[in-house]
N, C-alpha and C positions, 0 to 999 in steps of 0.2 A: 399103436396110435389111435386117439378118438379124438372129437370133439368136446373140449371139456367150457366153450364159450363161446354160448351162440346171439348174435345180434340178428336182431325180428326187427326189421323196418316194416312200423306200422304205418302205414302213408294214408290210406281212409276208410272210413267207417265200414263201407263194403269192403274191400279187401284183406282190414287189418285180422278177421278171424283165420281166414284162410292162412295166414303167414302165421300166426301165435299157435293156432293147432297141428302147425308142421314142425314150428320149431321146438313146441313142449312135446312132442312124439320125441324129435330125437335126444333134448335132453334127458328124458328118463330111460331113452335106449343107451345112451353113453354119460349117464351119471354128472349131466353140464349145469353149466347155468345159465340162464337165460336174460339178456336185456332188451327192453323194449324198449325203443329208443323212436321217438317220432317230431317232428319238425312241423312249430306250427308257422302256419305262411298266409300271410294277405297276399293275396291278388294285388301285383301293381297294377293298376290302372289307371288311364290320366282322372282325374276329379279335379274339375277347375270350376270354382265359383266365379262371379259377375267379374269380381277383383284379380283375377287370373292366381289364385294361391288355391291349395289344397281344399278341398271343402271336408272341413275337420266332422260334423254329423256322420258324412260317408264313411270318413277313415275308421271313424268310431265304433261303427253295424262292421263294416270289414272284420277289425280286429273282434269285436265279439263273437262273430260267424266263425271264426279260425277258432278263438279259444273254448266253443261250444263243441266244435268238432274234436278239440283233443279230449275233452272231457269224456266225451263218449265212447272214443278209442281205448283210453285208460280203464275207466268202467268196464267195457266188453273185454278187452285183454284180463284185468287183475282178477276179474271173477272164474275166465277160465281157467287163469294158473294157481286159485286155490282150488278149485275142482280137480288137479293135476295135482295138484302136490310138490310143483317143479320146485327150484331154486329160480327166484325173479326177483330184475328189479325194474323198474321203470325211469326212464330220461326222455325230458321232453325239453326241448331248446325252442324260443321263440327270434325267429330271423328273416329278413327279407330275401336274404339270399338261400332257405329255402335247407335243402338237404346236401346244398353245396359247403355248408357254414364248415366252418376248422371246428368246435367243436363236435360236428357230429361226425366228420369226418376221421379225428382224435380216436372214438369212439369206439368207432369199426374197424382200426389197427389193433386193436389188441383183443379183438375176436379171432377165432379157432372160424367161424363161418358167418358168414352172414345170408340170411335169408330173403326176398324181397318176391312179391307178385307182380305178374304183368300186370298192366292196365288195360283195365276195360278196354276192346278195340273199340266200343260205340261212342265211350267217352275216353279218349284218350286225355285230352285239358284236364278231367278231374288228377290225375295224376301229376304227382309235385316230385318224385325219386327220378333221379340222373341217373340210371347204373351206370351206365357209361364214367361218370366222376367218380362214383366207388370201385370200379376196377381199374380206373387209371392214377388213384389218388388215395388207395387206401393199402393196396399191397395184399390184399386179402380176397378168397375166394367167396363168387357171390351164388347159391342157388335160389334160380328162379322156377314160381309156380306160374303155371301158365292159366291163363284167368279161366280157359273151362276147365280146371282141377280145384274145388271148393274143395275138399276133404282128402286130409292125406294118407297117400299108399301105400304098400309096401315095396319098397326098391328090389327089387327078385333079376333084374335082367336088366343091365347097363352095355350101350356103348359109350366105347371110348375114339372121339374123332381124330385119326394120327398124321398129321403133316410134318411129323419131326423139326417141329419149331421148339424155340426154346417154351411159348405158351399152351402150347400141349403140353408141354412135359410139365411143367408146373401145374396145370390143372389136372393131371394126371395122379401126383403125387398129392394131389389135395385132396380128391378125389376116396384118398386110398382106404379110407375107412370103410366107404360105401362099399367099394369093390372089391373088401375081403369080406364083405358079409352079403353080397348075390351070389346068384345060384350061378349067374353065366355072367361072363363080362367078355363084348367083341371090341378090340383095336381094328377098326373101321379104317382104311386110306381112299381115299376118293385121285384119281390119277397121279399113282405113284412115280418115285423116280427113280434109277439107279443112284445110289453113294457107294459111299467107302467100304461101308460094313455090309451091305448087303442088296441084291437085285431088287426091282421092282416087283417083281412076283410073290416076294415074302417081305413087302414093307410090314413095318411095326414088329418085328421077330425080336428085335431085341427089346425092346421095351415090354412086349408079352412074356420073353423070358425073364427079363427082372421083375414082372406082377408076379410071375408062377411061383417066383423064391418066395414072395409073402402069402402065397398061399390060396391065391386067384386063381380061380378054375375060368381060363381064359382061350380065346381062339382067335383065328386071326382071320381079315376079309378085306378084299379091294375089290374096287368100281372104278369104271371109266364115266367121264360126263357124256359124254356124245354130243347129244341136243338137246343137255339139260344143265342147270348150273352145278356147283358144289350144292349148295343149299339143299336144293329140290334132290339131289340122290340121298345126301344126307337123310330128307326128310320123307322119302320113300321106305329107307333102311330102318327109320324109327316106327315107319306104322306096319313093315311086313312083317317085323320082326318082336312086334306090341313088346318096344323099347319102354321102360318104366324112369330111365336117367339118362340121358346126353352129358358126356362131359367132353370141353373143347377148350380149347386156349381160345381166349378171346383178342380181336384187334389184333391177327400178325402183319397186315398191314398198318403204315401209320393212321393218326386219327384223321389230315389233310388226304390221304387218298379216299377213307373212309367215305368221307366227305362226298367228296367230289363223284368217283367211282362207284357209292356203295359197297358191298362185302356181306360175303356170308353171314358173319356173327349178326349183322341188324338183320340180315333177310329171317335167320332163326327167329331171332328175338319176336319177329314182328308175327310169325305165321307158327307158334309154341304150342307142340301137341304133347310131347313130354318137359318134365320137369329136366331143368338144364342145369349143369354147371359151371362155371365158368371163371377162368384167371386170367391172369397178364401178368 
């Protein structure tokens, strides 16, 4: 199995190199091809003339702002994938509703990966991408760079976060590329439980035993929280252990508890020292 089609959400000017020089890394690692695919978006904002209608000057600098930014995005992407040599093509949709649109959403169903960066924490507003609507709405696994990784690495040491849900197990098996070509991959459980198949003391065994059949040179490890959350053991585990991949099912809760409660997946998303993967 490889990746043979990878969508690069190029979202803006600052972050779109970092996502197009990750994604042209792996397609020339796994022979893909690459779409860059970016959404351009006005700002709603109220613009109300004397008359109470739109004030069309405004709307007009808006959309030009938008369409100057994709232009540069495209510019900076296509130069680097003839420098690459990749296979690419470019898609750019204009819509109010942003990266949520059915076209782009289309798009990213029939990618092998899709790639996307954090957003800047200082500027989080600059940022227009919902992952949240691309993993609940596209069916497809999304890895994210995390905004201090401008240049991409090589993936040598992955965990794998195991709560024996069904979204582990699918971002596990998406994952699988990556984690027949590191050097170590750990099934991580953070307060395991007895089931059917096996004690809490050797959670994730069987799902290490089906990596090892493809040939994953893999180990297995649990943590208790104590006085810490999932997250924060998680993300202990990722800097003691200078993690280069997280992969996790994303949203085993629904997206109303999400909500309401928070949940790991956003406490990751928000505090990202490694590059992460992520399904539902």
């Amino acid at each position: 199995m490889s990746y043979k089609t990878i969508l690069a959400i190029l979202d803006t000017s600052d972050n779109c190199a970092a996502v197009a020089d990750l994604a042209f890394a792996l397609a020339a690692e796994h022979d893909a091809h690459v779409i860059g695919l970016h959404a351009e978006t006005v700002s709603v904002v109220p613009l109300v003339a004397p008359m109470e209608i739109p004030d069309p000057v405004a709307m007009q600098a808006l959309h030009e702002m938008a369409h100057a930014e994709t232009v540069k995005i495209e510019t900076i992407v296509r130069r680097k994938a003839e420098v690459e040599g990749v296979s690419f093509e470019w898609r750019s949709f204009a819509s109010s509703s942003g990266y949520g649109s059915a076209p782009l959403i289309e798009s990213a169903r029939s990618a092998d990966l899709l790639v996307a960066s954090q957003a800047d924490p200082a500027r989080p507003s600059d940022s227009h991408v919902d992952v949240d609507n691309f993993l609940l709405e596209s069916g497809r696994p999304v890895l994210m760079i995390p905004f201090i990784i401008r240049q991409p690495k090589p993936i040598k040491r992955v965990l794998v976060a195991w709560n024996g849900s069904k979204e582990a197990a699918r971002a596990t098996f998406d994952a699988l590329p990556f984690l027949k070509a590191a050097d170590e991959v750990e099934v991580f459980s953070v307060d395991p439980v007895d089931n059917a198949l096996q004690s809490a003391e050797v959670a994730g065994a069987e799902i290490a035993a089906t990596l090892a059949r493809h040939g994953v040179n893999v180990t297995l490890a649990t943590a208790t929280t104590s006085d810490k959350s999932t997250s924060e053991v998680i993300e202990n585990r990722l800097s003691d252990s200078s993690i280069d991949l997280l992969v996790m099912g994303a949203y085993t809760h629904s997206r109303l508890w999400q909500m309401i409660f928070g949940g790991t997946t956003k406490s990751l998303l928000h505090s990202m020292t490694a590059m992460t993967l992520l399904s539902r």
